[in-house]
Wavefront OBJ file of the C-alpha trace (Angstrom):
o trace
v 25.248 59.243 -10.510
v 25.103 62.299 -7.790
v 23.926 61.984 -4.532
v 20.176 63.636 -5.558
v 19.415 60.482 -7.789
v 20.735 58.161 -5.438
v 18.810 59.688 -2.535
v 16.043 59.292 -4.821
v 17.126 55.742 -5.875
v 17.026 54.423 -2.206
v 14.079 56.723 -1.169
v 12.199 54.503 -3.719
v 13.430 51.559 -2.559
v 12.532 51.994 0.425
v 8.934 53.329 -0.226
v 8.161 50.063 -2.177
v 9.333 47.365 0.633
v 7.359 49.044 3.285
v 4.796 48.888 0.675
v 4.626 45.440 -0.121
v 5.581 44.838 3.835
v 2.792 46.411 4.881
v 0.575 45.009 1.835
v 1.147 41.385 2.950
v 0.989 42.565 6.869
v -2.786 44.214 5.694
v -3.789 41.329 3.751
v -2.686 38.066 6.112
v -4.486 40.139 8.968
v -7.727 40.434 6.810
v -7.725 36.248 6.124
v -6.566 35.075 9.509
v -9.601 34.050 11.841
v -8.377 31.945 14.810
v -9.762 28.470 15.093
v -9.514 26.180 18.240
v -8.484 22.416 17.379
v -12.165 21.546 17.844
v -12.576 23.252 15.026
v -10.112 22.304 13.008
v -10.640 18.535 13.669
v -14.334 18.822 12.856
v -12.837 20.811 9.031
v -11.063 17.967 8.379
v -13.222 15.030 9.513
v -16.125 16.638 7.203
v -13.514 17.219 4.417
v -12.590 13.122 4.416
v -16.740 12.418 4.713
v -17.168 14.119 1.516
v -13.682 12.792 -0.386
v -11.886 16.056 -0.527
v -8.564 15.347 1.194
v -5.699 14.305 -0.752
v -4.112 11.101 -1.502
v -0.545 11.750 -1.946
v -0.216 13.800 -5.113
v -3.477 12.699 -6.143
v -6.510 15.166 -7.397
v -9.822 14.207 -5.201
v -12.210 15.587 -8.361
v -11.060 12.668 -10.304
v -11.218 9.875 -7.798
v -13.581 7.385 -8.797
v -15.504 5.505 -6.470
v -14.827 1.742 -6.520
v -17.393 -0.249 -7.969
v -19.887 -2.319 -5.904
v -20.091 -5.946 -6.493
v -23.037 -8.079 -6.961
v -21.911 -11.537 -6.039
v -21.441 -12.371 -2.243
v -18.220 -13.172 -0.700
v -18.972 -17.141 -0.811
v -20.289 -17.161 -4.693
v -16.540 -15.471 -5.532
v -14.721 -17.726 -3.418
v -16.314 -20.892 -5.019
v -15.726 -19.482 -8.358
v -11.905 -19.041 -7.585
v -11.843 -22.861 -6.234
v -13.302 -23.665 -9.411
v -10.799 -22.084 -11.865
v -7.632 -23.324 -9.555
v -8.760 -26.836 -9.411
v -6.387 -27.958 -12.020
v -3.999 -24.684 -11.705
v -5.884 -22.837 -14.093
v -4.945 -19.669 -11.685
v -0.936 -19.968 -11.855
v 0.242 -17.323 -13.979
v 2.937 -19.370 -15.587
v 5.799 -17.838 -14.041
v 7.699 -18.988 -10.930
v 8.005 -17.158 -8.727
v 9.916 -19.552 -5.887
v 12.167 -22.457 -6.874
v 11.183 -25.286 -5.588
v 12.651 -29.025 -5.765
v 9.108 -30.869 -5.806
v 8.432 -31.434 -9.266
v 5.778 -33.615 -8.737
v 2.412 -33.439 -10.106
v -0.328 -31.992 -7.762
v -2.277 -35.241 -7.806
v 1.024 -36.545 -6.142
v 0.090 -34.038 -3.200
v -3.361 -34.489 -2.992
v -4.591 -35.733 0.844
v -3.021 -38.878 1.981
v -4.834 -42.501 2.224
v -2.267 -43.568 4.732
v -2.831 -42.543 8.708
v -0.833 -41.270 10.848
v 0.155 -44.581 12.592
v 1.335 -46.245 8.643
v 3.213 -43.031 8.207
v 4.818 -43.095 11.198
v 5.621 -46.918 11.118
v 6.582 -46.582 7.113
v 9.441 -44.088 8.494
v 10.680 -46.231 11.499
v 11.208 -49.124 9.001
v 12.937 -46.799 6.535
v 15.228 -45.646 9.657
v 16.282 -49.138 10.917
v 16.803 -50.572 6.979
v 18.831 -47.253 7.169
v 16.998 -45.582 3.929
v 16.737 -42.168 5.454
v 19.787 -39.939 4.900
v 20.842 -38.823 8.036
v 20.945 -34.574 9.385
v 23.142 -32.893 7.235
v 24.461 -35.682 4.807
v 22.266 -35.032 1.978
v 24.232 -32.965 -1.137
v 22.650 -29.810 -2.554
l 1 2 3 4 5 6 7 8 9 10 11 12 13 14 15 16 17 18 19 20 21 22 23 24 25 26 27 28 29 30 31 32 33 34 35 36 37 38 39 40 41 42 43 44 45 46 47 48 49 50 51 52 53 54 55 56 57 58 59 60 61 62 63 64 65 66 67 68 69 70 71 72 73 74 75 76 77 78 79 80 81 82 83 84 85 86 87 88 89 90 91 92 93 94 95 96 97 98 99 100 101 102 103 104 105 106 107 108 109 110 111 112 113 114 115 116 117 118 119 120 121 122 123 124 125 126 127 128 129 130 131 132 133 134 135 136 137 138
């Protein structure tokens, strides 16, 4: 290349960055209008009244609004004590181990009070029947 087309080549250059420079400059002055943080705050408050903010990566158009129920808060909590009365409600997996086996009758409310329980272990302590703090195997 000679110098003419390079002059030209840089010349050109140059013409189109101050061109889109002063594009972007021309258009980012035309869209700004300053806002106080009143203003703002009040944008965004009326935004979440009316659903439009975003949930993470989440579309607002396609949120669905939960449905209402028609049963009051007592009606579904005597239903669920209904279905778990004889562990209808355990999913079948467990999800702790656990080294009571017993049946859940076995831990149904006690018939014994509080002074037969207490005098039950005292006897159990002097016949020495309890296993004593740290003694007991895993």
């Amino acid at each position: 290349m000679n110098d003419r087309q390079t002059t030209r080549l840089f010349a050109g250059i140059a013409i189109a960055a101050l061109a889109a420079a002063l594009g972007h400059a021309a258009y980012a002055q035309g869209e700004y209008v300053a806002v106080s943080r009143a203003e703002v705050k009040a944008q965004t408050r009326a935004a979440n009244r009316a659903g439009m903010l975003f949930e993470g990566e989440t579309d607002p158009s396609t949120k669905q609004p939960a449905p209402l129920s028609t049963r009051s808060r007592s009606e579904r909590k005597a239903e669920t004590a209904a279905a778990n009365v004889d562990g209808g409600l355990s999913s079948g997996k467990r999800t702790y181990v656990t080294y009571n086996v017993a049946p859940r009758e076995a831990l149904a409310k006690s018939t014994k009070t509080r002074a037969d329980g207490k005098g039950e272990t005292m006897r159990a302590i002097r016949d020495h029947r309890v296993i004593a703090a740290g003694e007991a195997s895993i």
